[in-house]
N, C-alpha and C positions, 0 to 999 in steps of 0.2 A: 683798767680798760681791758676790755675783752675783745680777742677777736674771732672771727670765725671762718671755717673753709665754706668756702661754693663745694659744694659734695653735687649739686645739679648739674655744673658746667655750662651754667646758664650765665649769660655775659649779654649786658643789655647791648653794646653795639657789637655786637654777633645779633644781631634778631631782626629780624624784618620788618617787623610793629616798630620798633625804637627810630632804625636807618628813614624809614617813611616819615614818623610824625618828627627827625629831626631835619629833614631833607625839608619838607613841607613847610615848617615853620622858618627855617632861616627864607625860601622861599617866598612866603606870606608878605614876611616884613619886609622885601626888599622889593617886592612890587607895591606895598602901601605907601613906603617911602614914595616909590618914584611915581605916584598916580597923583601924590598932593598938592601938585602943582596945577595941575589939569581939575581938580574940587572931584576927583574919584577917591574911592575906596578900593581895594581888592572884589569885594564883593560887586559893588557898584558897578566896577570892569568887569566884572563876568556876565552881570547881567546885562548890560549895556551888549558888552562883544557878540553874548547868545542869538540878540535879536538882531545885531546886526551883518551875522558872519554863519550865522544856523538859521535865519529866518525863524527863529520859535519868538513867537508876538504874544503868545494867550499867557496871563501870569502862571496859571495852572501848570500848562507845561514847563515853563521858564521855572518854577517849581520840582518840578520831574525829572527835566531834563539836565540844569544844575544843583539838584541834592539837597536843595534845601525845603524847610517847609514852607506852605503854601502863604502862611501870616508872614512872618521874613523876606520874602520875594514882594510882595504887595506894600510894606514898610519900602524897603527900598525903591520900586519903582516909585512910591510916591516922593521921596527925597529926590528921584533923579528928575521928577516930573516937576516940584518944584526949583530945581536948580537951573533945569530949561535944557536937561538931555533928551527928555522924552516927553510925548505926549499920549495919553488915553481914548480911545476912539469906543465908541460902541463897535462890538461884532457886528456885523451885516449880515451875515451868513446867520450865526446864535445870537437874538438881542440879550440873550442874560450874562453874555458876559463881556468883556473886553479886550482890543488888541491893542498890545504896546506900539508906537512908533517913532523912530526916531527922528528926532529936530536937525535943522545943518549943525548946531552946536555938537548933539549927541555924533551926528555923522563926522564932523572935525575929530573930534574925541579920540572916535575910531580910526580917523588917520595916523595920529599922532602917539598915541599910548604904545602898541604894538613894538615900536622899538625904543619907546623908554623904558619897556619893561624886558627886552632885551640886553638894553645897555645894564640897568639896576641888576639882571641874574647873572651878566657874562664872569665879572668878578668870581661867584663861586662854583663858575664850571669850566676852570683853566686847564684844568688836568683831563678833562673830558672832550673825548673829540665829537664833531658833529655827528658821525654816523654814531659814536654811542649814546649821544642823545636821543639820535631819532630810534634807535633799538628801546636805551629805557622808556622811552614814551609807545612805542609798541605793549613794550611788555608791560606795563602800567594799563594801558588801556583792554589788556586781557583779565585784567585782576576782576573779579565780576561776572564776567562775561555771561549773556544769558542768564543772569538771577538778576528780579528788580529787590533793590535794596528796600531796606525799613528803615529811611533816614529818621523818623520818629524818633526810632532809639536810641538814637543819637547823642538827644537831646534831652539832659536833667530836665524836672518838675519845679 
């Protein structure tokens, strides 16, 4: 067996890319866990929260505004629309397209999720105190800033 030196000094948790998508994913799963009880997803709750905590209704936006593409946000509203979170209105304003809104069931949702998903992340942010939270959520929300992304690329063929 052979081994070899790091001559780069490259150290995957030293890296900012590694700390995100490992942050991210213990994250992920710990708000999936705690949404399954309520018939949410991760995804599901974002979409749901956007329209109901941003007012973004159009899937388009809802699209724009959480990152994903425009097919995937229209998949999901329809699952929430069949689950009886949400319902589909024609625009008034544009007939070509449509506004999300949300059911009392969708608006419970929204009461309730909020601090189960609280409770599911406090576990791994013991060592973190609230003001550093609210700084890395600052500084998270500057990562971007001013460039619209190309979530396209995101995404394999």
């Amino acid at each position: 067996m052979t081994t070899t030196t790091n001559s780069t000094g490259y150290r995957a948790q030293e890296n900012l890319g590694f700390c995100l998508s490992r942050a991210a994913l213990i994250m992920q799963t710990a708000v999936d866990a705690a949404l399954v009880d309520v018939g949410l997803s991760r995804l599901s709750w974002t979409v749901l929260a956007s329209i109901r905590f941003d007012q973004v209704t159009s899937p388009s936006h809802l699209a724009k505004f959480i990152g994903l593409e425009r097919t995937t946000v229209s998949r999901i509203i329809s699952r929430l629309e069949k689950d009886g979170f949400v319902t589909r209105q024609p625009n008034k304003i544009d007939g070509r397209g449509h506004k999300v809104e949300l059911t009392l069931q969708g608006f419970e949702a929204c009461d309730s999720a909020p601090k189960m998903i609280q409770d599911a992340m406090r576990p791994y942010l013991v060592d973190i105190s609230e003001n550093e939270v609210g700084e890395l959520i600052a500084l998270l929300k500057r990562v971007g800033d001013g460039k619209d992304a190309d979530w396209t690329s995101s995404f394999p063929d």
